[in-house]
PDB file with one MODEL, atoms N, CA, C and O in Angstrom:
MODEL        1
ATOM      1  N   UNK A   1     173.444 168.295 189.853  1.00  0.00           N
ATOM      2  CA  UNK A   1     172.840 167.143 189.251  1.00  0.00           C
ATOM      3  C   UNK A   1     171.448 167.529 188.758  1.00  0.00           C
ATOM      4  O   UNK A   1     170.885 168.442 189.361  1.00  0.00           O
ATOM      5  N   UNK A   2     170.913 167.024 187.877  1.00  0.00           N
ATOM      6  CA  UNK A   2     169.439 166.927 187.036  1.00  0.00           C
ATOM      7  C   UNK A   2     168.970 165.538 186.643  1.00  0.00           C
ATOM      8  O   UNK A   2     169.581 164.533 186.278  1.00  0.00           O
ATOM      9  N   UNK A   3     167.837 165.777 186.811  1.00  0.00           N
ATOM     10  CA  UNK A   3     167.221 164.677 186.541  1.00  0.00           C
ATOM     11  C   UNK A   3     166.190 164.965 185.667  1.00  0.00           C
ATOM     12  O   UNK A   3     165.375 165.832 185.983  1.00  0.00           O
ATOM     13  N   UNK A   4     166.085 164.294 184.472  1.00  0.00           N
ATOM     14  CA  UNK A   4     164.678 164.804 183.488  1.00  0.00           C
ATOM     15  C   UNK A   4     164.089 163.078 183.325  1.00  0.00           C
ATOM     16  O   UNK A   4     164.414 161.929 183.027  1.00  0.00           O
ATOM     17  N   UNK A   5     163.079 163.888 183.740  1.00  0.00           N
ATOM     18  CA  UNK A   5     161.794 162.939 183.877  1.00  0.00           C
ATOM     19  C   UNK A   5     160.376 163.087 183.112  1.00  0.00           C
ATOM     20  O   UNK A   5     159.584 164.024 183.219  1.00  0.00           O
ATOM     21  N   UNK A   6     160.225 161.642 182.116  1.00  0.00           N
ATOM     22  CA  UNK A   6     159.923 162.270 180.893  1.00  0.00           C
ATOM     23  C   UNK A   6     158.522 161.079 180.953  1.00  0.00           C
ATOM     24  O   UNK A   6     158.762 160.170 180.159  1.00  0.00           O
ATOM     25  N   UNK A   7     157.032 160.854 181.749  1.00  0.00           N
ATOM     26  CA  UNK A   7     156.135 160.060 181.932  1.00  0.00           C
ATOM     27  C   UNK A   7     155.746 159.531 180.708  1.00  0.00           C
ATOM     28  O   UNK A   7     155.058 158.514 180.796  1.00  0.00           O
ATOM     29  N   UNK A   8     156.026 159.990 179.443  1.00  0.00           N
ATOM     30  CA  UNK A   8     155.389 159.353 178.406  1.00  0.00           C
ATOM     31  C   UNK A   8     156.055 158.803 177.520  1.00  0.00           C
ATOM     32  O   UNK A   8     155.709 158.524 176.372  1.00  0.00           O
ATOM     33  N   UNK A   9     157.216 158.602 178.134  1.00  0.00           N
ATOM     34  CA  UNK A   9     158.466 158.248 177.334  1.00  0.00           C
ATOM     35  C   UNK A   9     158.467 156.655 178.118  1.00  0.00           C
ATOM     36  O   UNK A   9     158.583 156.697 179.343  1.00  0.00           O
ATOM     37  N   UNK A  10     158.342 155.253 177.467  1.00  0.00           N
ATOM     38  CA  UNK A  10     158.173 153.759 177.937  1.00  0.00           C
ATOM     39  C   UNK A  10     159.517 153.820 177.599  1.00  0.00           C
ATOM     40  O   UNK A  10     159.830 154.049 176.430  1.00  0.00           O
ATOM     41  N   UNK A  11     160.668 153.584 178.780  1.00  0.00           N
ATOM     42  CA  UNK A  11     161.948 152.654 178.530  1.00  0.00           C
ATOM     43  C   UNK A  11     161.829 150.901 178.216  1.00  0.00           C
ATOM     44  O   UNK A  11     162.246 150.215 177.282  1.00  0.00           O
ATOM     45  N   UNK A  12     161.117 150.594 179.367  1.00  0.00           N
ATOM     46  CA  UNK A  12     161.230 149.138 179.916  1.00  0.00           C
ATOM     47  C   UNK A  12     159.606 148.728 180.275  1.00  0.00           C
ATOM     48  O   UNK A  12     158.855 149.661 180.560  1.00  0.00           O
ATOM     49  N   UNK A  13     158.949 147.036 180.258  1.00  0.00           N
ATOM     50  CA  UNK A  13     158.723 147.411 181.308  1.00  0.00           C
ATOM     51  C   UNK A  13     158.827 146.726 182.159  1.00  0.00           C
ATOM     52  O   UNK A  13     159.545 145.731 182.063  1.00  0.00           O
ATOM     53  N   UNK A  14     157.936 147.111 183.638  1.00  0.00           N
ATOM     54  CA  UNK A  14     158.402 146.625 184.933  1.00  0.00           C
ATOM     55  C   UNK A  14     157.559 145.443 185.053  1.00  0.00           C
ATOM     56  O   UNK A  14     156.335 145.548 185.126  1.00  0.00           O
ATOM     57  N   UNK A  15     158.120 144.402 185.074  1.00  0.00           N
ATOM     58  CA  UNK A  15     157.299 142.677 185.494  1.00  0.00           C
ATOM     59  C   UNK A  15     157.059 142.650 186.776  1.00  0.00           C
ATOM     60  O   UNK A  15     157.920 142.489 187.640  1.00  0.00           O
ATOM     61  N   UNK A  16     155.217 142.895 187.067  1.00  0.00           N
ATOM     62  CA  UNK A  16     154.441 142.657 188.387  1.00  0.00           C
ATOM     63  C   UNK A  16     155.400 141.909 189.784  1.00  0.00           C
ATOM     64  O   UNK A  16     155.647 142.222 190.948  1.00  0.00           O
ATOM     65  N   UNK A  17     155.765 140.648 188.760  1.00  0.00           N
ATOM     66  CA  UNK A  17     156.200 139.900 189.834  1.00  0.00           C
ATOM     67  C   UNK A  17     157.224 140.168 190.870  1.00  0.00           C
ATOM     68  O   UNK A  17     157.365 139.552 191.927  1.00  0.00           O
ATOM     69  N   UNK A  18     158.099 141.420 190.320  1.00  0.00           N
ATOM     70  CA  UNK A  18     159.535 141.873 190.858  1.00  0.00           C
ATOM     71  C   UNK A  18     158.783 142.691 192.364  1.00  0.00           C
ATOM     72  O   UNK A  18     159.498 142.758 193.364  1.00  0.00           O
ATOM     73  N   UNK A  19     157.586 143.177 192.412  1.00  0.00           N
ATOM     74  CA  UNK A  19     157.134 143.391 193.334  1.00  0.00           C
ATOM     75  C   UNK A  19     156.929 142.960 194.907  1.00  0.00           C
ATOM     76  O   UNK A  19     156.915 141.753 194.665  1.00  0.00           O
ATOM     77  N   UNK A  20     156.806 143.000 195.941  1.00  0.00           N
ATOM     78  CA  UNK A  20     156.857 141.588 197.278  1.00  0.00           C
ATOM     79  C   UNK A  20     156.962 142.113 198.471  1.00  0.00           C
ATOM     80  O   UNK A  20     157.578 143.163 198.655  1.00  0.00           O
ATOM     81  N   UNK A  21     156.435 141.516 199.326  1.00  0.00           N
ATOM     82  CA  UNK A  21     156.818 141.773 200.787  1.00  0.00           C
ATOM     83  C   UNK A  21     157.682 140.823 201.624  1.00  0.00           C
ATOM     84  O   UNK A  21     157.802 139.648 201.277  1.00  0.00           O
ATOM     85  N   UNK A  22     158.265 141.287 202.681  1.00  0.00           N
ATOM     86  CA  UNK A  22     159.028 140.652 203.218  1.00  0.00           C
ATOM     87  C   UNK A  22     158.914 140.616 204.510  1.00  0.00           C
ATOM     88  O   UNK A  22     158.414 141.588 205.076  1.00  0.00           O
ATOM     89  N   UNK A  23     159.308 139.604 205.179  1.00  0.00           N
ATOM     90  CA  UNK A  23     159.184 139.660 206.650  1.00  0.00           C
ATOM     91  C   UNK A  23     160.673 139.746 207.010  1.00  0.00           C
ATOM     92  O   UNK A  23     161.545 139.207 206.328  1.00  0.00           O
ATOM     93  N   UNK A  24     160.958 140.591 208.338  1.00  0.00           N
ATOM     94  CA  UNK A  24     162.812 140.325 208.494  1.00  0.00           C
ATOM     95  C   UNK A  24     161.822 140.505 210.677  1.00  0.00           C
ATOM     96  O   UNK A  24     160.827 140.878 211.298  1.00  0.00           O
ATOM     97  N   UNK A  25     163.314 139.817 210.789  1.00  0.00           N
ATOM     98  CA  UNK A  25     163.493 139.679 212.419  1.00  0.00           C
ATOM     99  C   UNK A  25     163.172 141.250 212.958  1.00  0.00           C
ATOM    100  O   UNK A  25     164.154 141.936 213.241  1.00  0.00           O
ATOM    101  N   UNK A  26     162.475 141.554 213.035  1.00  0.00           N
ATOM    102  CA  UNK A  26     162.276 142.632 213.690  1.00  0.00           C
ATOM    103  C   UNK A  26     161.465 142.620 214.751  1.00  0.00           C
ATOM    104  O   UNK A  26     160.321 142.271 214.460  1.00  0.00           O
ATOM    105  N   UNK A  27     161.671 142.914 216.054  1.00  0.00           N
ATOM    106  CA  UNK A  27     161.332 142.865 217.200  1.00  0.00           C
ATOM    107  C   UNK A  27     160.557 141.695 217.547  1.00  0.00           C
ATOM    108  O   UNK A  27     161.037 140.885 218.341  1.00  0.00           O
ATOM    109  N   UNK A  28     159.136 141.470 216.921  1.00  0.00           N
ATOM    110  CA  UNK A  28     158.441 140.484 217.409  1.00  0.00           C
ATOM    111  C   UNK A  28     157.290 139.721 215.792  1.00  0.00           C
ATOM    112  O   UNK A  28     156.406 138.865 215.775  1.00  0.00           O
ATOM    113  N   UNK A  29     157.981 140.662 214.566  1.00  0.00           N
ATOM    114  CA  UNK A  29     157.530 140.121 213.132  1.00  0.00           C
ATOM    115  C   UNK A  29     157.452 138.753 212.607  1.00  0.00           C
ATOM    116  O   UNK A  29     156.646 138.157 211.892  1.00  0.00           O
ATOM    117  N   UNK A  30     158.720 138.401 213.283  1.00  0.00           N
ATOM    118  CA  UNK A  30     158.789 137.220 212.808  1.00  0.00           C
ATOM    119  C   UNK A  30     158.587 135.977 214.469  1.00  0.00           C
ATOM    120  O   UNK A  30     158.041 134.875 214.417  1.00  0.00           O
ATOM    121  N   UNK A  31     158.996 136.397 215.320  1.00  0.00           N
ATOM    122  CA  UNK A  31     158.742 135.466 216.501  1.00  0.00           C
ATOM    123  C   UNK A  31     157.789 135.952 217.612  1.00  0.00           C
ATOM    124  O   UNK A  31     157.934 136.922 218.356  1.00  0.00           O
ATOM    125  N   UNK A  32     156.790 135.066 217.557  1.00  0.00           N
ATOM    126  CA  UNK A  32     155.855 136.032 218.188  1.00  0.00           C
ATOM    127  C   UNK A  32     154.820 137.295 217.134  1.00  0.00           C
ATOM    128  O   UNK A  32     154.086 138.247 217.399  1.00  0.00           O
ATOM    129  N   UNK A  33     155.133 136.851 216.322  1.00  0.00           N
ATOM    130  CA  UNK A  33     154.181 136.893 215.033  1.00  0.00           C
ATOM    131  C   UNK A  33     154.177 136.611 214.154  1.00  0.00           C
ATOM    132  O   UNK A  33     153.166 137.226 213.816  1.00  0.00           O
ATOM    133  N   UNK A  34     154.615 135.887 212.896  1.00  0.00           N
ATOM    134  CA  UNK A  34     154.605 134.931 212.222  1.00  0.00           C
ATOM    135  C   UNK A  34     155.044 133.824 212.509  1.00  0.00           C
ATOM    136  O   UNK A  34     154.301 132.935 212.092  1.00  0.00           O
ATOM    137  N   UNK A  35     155.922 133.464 213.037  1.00  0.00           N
ATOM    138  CA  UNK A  35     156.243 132.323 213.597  1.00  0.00           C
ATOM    139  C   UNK A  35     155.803 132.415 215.320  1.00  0.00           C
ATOM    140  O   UNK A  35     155.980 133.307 216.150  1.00  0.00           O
ATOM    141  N   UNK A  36     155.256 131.266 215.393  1.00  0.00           N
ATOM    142  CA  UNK A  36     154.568 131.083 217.174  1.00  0.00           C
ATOM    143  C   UNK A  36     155.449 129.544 217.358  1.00  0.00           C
ATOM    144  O   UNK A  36     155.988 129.581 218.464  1.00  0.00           O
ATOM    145  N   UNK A  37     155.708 128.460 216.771  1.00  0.00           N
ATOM    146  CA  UNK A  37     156.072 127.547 217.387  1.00  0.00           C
ATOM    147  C   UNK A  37     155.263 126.699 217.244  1.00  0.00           C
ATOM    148  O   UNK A  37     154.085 127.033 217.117  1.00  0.00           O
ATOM    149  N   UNK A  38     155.716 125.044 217.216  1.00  0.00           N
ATOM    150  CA  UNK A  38     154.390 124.204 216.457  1.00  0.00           C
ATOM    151  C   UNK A  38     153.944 123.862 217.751  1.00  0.00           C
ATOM    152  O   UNK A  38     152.880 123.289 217.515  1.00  0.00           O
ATOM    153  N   UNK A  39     154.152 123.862 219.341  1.00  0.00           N
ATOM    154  CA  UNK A  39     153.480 123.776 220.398  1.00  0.00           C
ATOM    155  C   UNK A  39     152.814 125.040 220.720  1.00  0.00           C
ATOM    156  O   UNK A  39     152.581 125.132 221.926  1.00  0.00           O
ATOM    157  N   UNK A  40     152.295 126.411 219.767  1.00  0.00           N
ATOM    158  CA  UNK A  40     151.449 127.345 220.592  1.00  0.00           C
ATOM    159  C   UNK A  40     149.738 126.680 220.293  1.00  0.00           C
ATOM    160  O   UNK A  40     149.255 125.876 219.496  1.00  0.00           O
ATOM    161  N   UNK A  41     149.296 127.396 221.241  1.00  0.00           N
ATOM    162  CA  UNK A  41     148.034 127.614 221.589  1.00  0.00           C
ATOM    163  C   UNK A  41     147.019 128.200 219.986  1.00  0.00           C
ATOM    164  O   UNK A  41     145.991 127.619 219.637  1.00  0.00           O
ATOM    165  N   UNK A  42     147.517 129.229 219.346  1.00  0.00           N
ATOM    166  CA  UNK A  42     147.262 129.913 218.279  1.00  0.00           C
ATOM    167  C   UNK A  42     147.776 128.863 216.923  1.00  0.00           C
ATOM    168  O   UNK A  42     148.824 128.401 216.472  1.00  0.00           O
ATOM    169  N   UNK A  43     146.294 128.840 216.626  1.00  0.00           N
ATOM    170  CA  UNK A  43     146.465 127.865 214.756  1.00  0.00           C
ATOM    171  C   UNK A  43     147.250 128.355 214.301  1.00  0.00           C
ATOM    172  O   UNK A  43     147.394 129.553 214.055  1.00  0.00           O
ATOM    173  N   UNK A  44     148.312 126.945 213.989  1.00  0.00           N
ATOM    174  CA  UNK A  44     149.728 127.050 212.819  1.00  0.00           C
ATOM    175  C   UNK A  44     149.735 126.038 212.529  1.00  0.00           C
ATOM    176  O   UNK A  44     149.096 125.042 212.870  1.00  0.00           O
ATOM    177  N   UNK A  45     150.853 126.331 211.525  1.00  0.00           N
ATOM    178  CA  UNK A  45     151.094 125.015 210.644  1.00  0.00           C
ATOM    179  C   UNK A  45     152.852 124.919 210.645  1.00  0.00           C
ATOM    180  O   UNK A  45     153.618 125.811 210.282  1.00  0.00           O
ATOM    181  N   UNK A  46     153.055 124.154 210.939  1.00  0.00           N
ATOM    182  CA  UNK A  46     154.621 123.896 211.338  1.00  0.00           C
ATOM    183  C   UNK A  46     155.175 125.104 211.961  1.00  0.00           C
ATOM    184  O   UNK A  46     156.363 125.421 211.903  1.00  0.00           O
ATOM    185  N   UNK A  47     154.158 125.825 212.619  1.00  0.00           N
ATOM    186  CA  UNK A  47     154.930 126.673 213.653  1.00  0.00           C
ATOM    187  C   UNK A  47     154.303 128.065 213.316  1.00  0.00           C
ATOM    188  O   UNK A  47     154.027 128.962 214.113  1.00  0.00           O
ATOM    189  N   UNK A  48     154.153 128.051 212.076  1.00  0.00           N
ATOM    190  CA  UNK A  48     153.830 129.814 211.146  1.00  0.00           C
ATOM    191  C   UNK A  48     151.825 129.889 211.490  1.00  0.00           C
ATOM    192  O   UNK A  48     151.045 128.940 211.408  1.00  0.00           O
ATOM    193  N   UNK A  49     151.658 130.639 211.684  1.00  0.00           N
ATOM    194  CA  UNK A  49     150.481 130.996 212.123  1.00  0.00           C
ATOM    195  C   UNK A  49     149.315 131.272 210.905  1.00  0.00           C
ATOM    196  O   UNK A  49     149.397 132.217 210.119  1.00  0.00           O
ATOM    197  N   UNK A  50     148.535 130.559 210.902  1.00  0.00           N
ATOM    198  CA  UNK A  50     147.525 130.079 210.120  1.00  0.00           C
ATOM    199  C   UNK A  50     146.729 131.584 209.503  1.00  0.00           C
ATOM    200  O   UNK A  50     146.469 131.850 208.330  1.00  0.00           O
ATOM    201  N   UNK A  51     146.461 132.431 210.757  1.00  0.00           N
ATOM    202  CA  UNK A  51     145.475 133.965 210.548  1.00  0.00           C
ATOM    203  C   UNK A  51     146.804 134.636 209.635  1.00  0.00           C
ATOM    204  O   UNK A  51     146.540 135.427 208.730  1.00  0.00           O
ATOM    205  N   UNK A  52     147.979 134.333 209.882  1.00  0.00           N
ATOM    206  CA  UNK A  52     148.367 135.520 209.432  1.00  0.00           C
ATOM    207  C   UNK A  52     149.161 135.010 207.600  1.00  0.00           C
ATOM    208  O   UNK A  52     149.258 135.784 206.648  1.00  0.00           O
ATOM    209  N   UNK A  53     149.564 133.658 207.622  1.00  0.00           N
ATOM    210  CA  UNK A  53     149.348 133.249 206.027  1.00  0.00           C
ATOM    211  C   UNK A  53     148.344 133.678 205.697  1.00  0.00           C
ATOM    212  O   UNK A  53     148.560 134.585 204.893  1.00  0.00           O
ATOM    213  N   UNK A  54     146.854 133.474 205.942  1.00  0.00           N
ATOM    214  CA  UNK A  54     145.648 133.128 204.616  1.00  0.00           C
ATOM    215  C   UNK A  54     146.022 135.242 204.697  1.00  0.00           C
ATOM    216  O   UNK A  54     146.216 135.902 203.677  1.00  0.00           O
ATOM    217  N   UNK A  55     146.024 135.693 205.772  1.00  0.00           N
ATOM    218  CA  UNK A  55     146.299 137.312 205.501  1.00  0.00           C
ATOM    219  C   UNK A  55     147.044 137.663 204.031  1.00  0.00           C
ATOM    220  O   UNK A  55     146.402 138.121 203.087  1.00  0.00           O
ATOM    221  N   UNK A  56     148.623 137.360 203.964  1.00  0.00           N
ATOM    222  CA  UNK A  56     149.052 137.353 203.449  1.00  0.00           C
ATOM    223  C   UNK A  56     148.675 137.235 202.081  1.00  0.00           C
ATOM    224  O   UNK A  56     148.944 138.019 201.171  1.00  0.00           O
ATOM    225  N   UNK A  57     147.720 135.675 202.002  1.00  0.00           N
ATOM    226  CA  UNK A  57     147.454 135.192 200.636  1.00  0.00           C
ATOM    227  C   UNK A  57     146.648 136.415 199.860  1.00  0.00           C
ATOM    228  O   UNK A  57     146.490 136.477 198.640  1.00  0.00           O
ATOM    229  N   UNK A  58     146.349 137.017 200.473  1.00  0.00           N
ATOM    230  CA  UNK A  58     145.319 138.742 200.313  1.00  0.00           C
ATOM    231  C   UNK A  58     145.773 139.705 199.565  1.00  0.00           C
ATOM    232  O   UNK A  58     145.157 140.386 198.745  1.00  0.00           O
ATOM    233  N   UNK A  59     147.250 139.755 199.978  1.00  0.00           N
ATOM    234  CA  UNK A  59     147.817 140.633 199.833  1.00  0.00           C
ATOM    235  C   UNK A  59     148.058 140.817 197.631  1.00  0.00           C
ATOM    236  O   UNK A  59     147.843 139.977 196.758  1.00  0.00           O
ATOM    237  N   UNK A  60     148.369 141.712 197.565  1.00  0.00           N
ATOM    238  CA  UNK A  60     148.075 142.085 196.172  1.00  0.00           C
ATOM    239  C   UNK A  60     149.227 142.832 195.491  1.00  0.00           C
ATOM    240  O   UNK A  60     149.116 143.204 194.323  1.00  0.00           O
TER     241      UNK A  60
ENDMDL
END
């Protein structure tokens, strides 16, 4: 197999927005860190944790 790879050659282009992060169930990502529960101790908002949205809103 080959691959030619040609940097100055524009096929397409790529729309910013297709870009993103994601959160998935992984160990403690999503429970016990983004989600706490709307009875924790730690600022949230229907359960999702306040420090770690405005974080997010950061993100670029």
């Amino acid at each position: 197999m080959r691959i030619l790879v040609m940097p100055k050659m524009k096929l397409a282009h790529i729309r910013p927005e297709i870009y993103g992060n994601f959160s998935e169930h992984l160990g403690r990502c999503i429970y016990g860190g983004v989600y706490v529960g709307e009875n924790s101790p730690i600022p949230n908002v229907n359960g999702m944790r306040t420090d770690v949205v405005e974080a997010l809103r950061h993100i670029r």
